[in-house]
Biotite code that builds the C-alpha atoms (Angstrom):
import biotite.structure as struc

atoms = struc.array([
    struc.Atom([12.528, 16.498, 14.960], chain_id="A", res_id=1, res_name="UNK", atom_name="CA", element="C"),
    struc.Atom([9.323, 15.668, 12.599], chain_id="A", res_id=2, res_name="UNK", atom_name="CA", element="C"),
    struc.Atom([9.783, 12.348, 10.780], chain_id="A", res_id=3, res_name="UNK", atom_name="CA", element="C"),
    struc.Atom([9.908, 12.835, 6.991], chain_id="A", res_id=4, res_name="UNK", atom_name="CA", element="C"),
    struc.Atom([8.364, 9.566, 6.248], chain_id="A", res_id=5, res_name="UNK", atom_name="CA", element="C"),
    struc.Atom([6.255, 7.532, 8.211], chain_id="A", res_id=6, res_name="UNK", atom_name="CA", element="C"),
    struc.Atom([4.278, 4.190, 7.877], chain_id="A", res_id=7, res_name="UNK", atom_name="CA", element="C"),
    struc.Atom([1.041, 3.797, 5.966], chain_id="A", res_id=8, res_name="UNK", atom_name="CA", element="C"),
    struc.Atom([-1.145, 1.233, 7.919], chain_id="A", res_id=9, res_name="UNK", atom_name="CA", element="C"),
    struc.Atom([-4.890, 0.321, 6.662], chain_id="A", res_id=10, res_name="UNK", atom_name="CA", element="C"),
    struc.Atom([-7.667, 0.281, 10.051], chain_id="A", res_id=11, res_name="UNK", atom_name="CA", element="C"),
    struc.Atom([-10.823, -1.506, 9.400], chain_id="A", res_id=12, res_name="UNK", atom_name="CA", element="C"),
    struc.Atom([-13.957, 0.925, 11.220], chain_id="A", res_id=13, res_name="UNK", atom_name="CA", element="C"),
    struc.Atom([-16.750, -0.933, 12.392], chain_id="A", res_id=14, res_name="UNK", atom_name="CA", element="C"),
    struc.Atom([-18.923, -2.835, 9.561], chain_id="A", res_id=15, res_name="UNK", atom_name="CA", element="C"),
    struc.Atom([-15.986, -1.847, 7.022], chain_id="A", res_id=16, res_name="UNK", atom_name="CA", element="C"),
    struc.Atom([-14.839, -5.188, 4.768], chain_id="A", res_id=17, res_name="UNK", atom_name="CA", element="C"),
    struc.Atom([-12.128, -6.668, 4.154], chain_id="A", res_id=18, res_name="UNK", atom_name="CA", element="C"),
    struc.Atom([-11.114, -8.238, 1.337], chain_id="A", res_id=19, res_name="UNK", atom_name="CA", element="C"),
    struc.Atom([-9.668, -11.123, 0.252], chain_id="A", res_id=20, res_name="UNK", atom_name="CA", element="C"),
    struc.Atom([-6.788, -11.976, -2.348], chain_id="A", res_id=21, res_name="UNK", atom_name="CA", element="C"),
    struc.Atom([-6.904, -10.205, -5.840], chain_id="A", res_id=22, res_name="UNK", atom_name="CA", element="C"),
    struc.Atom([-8.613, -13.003, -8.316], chain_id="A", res_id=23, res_name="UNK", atom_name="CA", element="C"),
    struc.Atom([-7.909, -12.871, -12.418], chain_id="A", res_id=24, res_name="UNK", atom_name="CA", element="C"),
    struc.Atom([-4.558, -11.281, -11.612], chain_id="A", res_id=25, res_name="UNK", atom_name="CA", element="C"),
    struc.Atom([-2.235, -14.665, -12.140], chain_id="A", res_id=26, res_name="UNK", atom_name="CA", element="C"),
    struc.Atom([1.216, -12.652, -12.131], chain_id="A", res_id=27, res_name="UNK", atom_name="CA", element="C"),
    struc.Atom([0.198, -10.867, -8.862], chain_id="A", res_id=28, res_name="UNK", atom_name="CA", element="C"),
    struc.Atom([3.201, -11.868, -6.873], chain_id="A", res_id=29, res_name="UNK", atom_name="CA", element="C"),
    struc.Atom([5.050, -10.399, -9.380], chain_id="A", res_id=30, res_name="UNK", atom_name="CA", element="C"),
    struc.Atom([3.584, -7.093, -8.035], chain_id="A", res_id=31, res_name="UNK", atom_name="CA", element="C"),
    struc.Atom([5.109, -7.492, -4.721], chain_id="A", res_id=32, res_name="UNK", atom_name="CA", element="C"),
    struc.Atom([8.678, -7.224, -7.053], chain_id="A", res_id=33, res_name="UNK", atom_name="CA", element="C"),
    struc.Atom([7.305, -4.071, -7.950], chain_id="A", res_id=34, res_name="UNK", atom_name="CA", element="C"),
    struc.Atom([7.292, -4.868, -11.312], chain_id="A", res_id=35, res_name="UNK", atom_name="CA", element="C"),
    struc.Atom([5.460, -2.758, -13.920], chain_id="A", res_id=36, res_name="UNK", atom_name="CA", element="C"),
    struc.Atom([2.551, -3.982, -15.162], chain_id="A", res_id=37, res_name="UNK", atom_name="CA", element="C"),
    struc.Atom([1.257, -1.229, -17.569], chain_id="A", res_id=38, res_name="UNK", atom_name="CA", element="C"),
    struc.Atom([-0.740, -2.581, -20.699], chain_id="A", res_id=39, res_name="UNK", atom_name="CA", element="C"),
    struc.Atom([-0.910, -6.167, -19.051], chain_id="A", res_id=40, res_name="UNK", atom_name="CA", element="C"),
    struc.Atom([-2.778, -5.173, -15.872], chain_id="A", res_id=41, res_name="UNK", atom_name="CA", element="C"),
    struc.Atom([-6.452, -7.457, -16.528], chain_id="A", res_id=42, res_name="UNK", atom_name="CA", element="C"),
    struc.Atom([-9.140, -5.304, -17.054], chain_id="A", res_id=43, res_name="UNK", atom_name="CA", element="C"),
    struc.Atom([-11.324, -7.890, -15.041], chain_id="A", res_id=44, res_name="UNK", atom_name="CA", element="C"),
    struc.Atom([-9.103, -7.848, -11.972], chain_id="A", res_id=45, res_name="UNK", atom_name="CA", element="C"),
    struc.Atom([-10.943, -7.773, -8.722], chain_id="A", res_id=46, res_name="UNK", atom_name="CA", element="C"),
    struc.Atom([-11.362, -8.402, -5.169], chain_id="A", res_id=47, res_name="UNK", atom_name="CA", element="C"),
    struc.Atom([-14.000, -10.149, -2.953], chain_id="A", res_id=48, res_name="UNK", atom_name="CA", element="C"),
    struc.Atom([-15.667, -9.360, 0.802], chain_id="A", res_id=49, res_name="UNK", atom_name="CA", element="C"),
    struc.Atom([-13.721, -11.407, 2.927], chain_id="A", res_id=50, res_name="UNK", atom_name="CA", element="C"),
    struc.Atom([-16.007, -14.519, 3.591], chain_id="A", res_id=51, res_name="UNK", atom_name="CA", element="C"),
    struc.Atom([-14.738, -14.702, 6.950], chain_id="A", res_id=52, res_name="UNK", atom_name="CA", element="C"),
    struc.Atom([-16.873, -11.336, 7.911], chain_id="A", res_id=53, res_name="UNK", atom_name="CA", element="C"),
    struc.Atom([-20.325, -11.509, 6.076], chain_id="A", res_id=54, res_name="UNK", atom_name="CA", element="C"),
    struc.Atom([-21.746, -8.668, 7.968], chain_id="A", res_id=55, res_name="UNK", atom_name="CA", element="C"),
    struc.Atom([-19.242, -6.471, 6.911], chain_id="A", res_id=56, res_name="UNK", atom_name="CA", element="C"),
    struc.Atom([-20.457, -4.832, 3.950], chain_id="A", res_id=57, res_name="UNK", atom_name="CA", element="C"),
    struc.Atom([-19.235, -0.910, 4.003], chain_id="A", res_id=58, res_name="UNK", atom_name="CA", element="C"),
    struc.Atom([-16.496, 1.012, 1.846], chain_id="A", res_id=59, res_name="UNK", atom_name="CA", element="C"),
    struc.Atom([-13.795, 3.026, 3.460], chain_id="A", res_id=60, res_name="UNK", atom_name="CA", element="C"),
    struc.Atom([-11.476, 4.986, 1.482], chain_id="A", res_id=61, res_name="UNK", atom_name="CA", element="C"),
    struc.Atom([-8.827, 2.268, 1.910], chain_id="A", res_id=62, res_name="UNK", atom_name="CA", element="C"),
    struc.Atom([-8.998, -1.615, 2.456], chain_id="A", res_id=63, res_name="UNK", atom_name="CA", element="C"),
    struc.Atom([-7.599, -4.318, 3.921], chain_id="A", res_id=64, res_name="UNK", atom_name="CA", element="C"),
    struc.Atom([-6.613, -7.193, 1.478], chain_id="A", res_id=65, res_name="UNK", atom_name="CA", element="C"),
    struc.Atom([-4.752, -10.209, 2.042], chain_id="A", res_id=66, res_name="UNK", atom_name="CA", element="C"),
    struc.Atom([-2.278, -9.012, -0.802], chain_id="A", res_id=67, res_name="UNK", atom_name="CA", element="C"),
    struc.Atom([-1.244, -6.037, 1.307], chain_id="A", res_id=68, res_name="UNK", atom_name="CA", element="C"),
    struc.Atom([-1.624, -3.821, -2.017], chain_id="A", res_id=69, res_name="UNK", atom_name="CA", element="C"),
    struc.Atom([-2.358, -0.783, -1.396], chain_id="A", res_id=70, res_name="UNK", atom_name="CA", element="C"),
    struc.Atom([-6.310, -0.561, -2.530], chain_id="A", res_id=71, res_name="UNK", atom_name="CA", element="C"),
    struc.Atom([-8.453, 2.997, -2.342], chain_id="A", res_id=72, res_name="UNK", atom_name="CA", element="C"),
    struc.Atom([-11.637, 4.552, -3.298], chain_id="A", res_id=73, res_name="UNK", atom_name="CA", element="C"),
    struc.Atom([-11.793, 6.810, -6.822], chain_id="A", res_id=74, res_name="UNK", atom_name="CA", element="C"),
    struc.Atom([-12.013, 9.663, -4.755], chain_id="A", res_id=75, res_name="UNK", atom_name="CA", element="C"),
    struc.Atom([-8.789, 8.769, -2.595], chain_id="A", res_id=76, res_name="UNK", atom_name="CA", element="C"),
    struc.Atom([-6.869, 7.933, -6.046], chain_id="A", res_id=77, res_name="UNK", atom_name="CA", element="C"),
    struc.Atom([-8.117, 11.440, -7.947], chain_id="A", res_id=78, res_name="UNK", atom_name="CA", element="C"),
    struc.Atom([-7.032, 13.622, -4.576], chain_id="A", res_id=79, res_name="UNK", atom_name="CA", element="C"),
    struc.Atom([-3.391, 11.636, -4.858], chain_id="A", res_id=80, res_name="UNK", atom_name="CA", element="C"),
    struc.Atom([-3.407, 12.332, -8.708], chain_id="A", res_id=81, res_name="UNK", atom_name="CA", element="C"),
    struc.Atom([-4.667, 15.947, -8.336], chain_id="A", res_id=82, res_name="UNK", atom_name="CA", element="C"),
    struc.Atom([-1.959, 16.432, -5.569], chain_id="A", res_id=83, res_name="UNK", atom_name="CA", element="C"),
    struc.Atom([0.803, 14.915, -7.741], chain_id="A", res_id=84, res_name="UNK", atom_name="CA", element="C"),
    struc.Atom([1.654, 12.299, -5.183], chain_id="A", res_id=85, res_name="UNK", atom_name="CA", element="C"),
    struc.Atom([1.862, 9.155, -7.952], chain_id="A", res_id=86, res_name="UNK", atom_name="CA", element="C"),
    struc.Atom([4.789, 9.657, -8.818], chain_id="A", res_id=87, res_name="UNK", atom_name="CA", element="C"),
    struc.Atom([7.023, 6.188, -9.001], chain_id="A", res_id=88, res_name="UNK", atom_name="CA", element="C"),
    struc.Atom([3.206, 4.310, -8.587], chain_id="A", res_id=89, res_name="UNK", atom_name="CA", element="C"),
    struc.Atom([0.956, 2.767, -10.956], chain_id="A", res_id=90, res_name="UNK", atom_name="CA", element="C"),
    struc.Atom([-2.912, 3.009, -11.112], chain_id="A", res_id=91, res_name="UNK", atom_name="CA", element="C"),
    struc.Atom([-4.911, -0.074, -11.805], chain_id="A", res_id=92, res_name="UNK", atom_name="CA", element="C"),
    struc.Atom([-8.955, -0.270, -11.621], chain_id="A", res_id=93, res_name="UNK", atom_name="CA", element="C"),
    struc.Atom([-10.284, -3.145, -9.953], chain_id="A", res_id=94, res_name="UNK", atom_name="CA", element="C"),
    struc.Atom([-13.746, -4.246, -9.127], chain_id="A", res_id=95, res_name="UNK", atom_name="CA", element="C"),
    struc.Atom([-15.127, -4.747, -5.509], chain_id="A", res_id=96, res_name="UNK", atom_name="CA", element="C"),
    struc.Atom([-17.728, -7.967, -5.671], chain_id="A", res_id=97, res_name="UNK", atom_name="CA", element="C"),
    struc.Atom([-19.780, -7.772, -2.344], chain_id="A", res_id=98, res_name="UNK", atom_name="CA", element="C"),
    struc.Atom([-21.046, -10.886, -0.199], chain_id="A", res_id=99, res_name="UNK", atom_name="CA", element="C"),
    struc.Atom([-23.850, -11.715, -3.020], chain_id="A", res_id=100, res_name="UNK", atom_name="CA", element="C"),
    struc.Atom([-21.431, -11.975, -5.702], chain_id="A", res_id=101, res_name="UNK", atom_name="CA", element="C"),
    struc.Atom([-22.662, -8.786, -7.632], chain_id="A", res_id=102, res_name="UNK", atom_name="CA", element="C"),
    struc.Atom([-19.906, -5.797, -8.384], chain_id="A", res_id=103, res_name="UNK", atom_name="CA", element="C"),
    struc.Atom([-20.166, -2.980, -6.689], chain_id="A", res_id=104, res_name="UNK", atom_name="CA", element="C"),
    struc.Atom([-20.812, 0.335, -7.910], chain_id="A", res_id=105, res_name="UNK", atom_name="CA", element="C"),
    struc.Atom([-17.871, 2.363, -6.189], chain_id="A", res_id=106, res_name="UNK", atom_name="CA", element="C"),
    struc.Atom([-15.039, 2.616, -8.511], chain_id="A", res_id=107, res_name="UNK", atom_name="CA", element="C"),
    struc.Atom([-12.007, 1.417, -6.472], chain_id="A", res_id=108, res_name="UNK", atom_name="CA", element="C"),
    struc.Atom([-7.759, 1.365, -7.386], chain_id="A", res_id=109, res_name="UNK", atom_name="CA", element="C"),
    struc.Atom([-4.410, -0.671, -6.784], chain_id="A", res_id=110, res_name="UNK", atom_name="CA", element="C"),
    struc.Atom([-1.974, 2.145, -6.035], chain_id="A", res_id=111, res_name="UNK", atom_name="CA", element="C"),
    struc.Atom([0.803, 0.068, -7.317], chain_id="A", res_id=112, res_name="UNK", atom_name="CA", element="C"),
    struc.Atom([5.025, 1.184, -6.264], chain_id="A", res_id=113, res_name="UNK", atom_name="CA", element="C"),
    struc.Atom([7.604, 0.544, -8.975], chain_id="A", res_id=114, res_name="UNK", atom_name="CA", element="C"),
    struc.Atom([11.299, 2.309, -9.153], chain_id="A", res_id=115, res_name="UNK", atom_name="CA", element="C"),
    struc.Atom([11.819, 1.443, -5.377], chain_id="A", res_id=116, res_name="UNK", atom_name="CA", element="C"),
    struc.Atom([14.571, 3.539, -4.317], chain_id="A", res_id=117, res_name="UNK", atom_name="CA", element="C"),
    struc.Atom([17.621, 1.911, -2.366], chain_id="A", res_id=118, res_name="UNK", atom_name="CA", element="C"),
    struc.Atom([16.654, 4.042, 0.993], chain_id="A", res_id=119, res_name="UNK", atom_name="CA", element="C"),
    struc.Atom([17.428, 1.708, 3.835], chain_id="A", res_id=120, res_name="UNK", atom_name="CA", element="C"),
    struc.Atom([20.132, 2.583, 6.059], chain_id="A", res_id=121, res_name="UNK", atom_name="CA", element="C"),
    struc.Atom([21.647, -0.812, 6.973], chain_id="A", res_id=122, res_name="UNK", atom_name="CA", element="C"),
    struc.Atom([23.711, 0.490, 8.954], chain_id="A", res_id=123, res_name="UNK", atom_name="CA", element="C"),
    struc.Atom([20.898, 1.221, 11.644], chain_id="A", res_id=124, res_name="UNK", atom_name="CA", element="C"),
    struc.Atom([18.438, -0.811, 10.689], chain_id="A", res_id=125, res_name="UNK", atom_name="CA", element="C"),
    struc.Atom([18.099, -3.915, 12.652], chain_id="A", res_id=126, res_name="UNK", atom_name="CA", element="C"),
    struc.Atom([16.728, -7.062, 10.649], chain_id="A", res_id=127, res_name="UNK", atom_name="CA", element="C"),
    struc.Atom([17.601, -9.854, 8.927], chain_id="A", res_id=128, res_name="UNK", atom_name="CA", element="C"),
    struc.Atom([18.399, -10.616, 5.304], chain_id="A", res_id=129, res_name="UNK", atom_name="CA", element="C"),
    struc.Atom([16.230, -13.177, 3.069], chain_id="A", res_id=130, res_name="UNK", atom_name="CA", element="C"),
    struc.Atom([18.730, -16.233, 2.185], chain_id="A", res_id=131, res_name="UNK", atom_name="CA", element="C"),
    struc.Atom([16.403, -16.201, -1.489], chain_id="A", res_id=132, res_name="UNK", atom_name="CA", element="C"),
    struc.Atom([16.991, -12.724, -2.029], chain_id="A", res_id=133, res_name="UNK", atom_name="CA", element="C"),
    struc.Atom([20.127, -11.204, -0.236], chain_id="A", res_id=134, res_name="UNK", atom_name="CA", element="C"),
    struc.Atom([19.821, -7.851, -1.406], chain_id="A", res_id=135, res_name="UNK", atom_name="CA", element="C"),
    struc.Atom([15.965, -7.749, 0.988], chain_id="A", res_id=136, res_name="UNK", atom_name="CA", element="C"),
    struc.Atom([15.251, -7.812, 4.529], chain_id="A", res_id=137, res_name="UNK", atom_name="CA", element="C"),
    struc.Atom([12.975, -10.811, 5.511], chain_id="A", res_id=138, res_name="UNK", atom_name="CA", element="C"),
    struc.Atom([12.846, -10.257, 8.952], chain_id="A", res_id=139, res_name="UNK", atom_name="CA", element="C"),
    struc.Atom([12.843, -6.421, 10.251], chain_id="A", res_id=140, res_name="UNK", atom_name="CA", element="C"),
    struc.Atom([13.139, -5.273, 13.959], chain_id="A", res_id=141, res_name="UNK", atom_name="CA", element="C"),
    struc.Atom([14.083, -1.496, 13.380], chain_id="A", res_id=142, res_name="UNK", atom_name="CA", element="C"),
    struc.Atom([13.969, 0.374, 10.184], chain_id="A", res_id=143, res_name="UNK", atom_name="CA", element="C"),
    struc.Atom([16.031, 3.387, 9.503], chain_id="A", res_id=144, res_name="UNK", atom_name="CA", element="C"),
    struc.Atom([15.663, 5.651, 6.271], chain_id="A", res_id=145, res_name="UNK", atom_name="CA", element="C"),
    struc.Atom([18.734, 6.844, 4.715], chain_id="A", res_id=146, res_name="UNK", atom_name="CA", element="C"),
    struc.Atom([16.955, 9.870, 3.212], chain_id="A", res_id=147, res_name="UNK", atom_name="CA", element="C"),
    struc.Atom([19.422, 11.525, 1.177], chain_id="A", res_id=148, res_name="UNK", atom_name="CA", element="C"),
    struc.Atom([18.732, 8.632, -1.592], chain_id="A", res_id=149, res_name="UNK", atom_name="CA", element="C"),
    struc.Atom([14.853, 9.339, -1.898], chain_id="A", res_id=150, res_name="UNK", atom_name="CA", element="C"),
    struc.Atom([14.426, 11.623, -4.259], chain_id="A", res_id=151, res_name="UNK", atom_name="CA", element="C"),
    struc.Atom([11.936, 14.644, -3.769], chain_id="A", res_id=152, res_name="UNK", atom_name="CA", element="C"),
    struc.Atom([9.132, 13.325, -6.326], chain_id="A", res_id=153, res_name="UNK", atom_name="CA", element="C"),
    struc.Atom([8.556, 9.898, -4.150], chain_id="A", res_id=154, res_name="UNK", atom_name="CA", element="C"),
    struc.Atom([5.450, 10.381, -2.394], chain_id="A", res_id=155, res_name="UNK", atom_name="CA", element="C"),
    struc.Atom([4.704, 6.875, -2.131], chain_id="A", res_id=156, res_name="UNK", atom_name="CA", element="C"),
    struc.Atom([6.574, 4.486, -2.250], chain_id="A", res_id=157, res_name="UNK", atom_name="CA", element="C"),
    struc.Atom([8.328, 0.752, -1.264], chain_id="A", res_id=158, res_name="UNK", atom_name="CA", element="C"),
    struc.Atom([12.221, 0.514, 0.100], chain_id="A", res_id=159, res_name="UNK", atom_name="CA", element="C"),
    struc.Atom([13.695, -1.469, -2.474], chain_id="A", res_id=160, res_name="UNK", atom_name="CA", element="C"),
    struc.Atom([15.412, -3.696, 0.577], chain_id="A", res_id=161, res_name="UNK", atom_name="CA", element="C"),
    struc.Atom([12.033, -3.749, 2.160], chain_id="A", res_id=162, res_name="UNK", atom_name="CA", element="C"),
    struc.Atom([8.693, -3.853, 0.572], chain_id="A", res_id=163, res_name="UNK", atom_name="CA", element="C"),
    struc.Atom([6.581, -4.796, 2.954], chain_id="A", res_id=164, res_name="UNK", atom_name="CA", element="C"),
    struc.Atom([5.372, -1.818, 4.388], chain_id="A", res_id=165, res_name="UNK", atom_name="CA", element="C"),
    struc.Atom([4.458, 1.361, 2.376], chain_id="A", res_id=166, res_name="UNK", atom_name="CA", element="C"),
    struc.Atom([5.431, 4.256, 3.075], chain_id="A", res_id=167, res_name="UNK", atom_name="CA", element="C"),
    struc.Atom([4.330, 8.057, 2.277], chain_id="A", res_id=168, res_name="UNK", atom_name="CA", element="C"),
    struc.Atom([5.859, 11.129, 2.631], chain_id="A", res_id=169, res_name="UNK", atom_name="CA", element="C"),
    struc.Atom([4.218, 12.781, 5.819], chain_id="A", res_id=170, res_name="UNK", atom_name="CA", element="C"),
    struc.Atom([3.122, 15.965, 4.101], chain_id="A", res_id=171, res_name="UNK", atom_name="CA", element="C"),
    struc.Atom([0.877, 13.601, 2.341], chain_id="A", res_id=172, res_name="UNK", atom_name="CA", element="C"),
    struc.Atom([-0.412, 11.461, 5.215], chain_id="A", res_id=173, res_name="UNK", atom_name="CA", element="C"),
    struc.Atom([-0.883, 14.816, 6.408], chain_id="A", res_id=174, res_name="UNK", atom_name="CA", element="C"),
    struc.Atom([-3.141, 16.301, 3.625], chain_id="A", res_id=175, res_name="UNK", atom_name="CA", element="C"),
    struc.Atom([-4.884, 12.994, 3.615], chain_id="A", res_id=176, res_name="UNK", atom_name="CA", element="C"),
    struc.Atom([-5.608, 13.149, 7.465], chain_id="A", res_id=177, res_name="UNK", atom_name="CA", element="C"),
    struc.Atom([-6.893, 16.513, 7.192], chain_id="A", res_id=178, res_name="UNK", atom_name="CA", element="C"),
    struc.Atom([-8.972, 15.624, 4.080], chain_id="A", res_id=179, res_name="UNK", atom_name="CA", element="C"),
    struc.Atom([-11.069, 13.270, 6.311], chain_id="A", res_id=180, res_name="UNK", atom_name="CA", element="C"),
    struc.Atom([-10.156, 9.734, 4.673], chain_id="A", res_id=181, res_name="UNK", atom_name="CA", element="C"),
    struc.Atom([-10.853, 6.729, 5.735], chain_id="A", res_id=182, res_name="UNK", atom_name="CA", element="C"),
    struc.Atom([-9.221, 3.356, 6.622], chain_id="A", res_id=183, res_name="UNK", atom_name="CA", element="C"),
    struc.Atom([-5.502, 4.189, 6.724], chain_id="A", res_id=184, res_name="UNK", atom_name="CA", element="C"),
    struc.Atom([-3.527, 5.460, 9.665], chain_id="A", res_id=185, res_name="UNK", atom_name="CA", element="C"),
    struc.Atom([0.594, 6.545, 9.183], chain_id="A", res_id=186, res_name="UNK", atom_name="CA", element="C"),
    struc.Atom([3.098, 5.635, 12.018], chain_id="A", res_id=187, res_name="UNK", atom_name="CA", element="C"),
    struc.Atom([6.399, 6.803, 12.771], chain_id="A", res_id=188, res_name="UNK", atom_name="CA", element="C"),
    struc.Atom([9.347, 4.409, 12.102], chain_id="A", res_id=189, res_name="UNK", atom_name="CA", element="C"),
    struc.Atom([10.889, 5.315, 15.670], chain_id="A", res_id=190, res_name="UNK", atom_name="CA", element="C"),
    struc.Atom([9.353, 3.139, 17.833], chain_id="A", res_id=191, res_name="UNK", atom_name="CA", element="C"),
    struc.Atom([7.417, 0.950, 15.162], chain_id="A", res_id=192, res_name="UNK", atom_name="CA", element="C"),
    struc.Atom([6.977, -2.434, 15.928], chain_id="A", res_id=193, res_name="UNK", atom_name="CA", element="C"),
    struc.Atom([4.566, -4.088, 13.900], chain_id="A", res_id=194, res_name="UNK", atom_name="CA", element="C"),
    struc.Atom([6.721, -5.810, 10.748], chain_id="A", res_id=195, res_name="UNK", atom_name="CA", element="C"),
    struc.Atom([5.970, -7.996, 9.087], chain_id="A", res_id=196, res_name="UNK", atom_name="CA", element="C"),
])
């Protein structure tokens, strides 16, 4: 049986950057709450190349951050947005400042989950709860979906008992594969083992 939702994952090609944590975005962490942050979100936000790989100086369609937002390329963001796929998310511009301190030109986006829904089947799932925040897994082993409490209209999205990994619908990992993107990959949960 085809998984309904599988496991967004960003891949760094050859020469692609990475980037390093958000900068002029002090309530960041809040993000990771999935807390809204419409009409405060700073219009200066942005990231920098990672300093740890100075030759890498290419764009892919998504990139790797040390925030583990999710971060894409205007053209990635419009094709979500003309697809209706935001549902539930947030879209906040942010600047890309390359190894020589200059912005670049690309126009690049936080696609940001709020409204997490309460999906996890903890009855399956195999993990371990946070002692700061019962109602979250800190530890995870095996993640199972209880889908009949995601409503059709997520997309994208966060389990609210889990929001470390994001996760997409796979009609739209699909649509995204077969659009050519680059820098993300989508994994089954069966079998996943690569929590965090």
């Amino acid at each position: 049986m085809k998984a309904r939702y599988l496991i967004y994952d960003v891949t760094t090609p050859r020469g692609v950057c990475r980037l390093e944590a958000v900068t002029n975005v002090p309530q960041w962490a809040h993000m990771h709450k999935s807390e809204p942050q419409a009409g405060r979100f700073p219009a200066d936000a942005s990231f920098r190349m990672s300093r740890d790989f100075p030759k890498d100086i290419k764009l892919a369609d998504s990139l790797s951050n040390t925030n583990d937002f999710l971060v894409v390329s205007e053209k990635l963001k419009d094709f979500l947005a003309q697809e209706e796929f935001l549902a539930h998310n947030e879209v906040h511009p942010v600047a890309i400042v390359n190894h020589k301190g200059r912005k670049e030109t690309a126009r690049y986006f936080i696609i940001h989950q709020i409204d997490d829904p309460a999906c996890v089947d903890e009855t399956k799932t195999k993990g371990a709860k946070s002692k700061l925040m019962p109602d979250e897994y800190s530890v995870m082993k095996k993640l199972v979906l209880d889908e009949t409490k995601i409503p059709p209209d997520y997309a994208i999205f966060r389990a609210a008992q889990y929001k470390s990994r994001i996760l997409f619908r796979s009609d739209v990992a699909e649509k995204i594969q077969a659009a050519g993107f680059t820098g993300l990959k989508f994994s089954e949960l069966k079998g996943y083992d690569d929590f965090y």
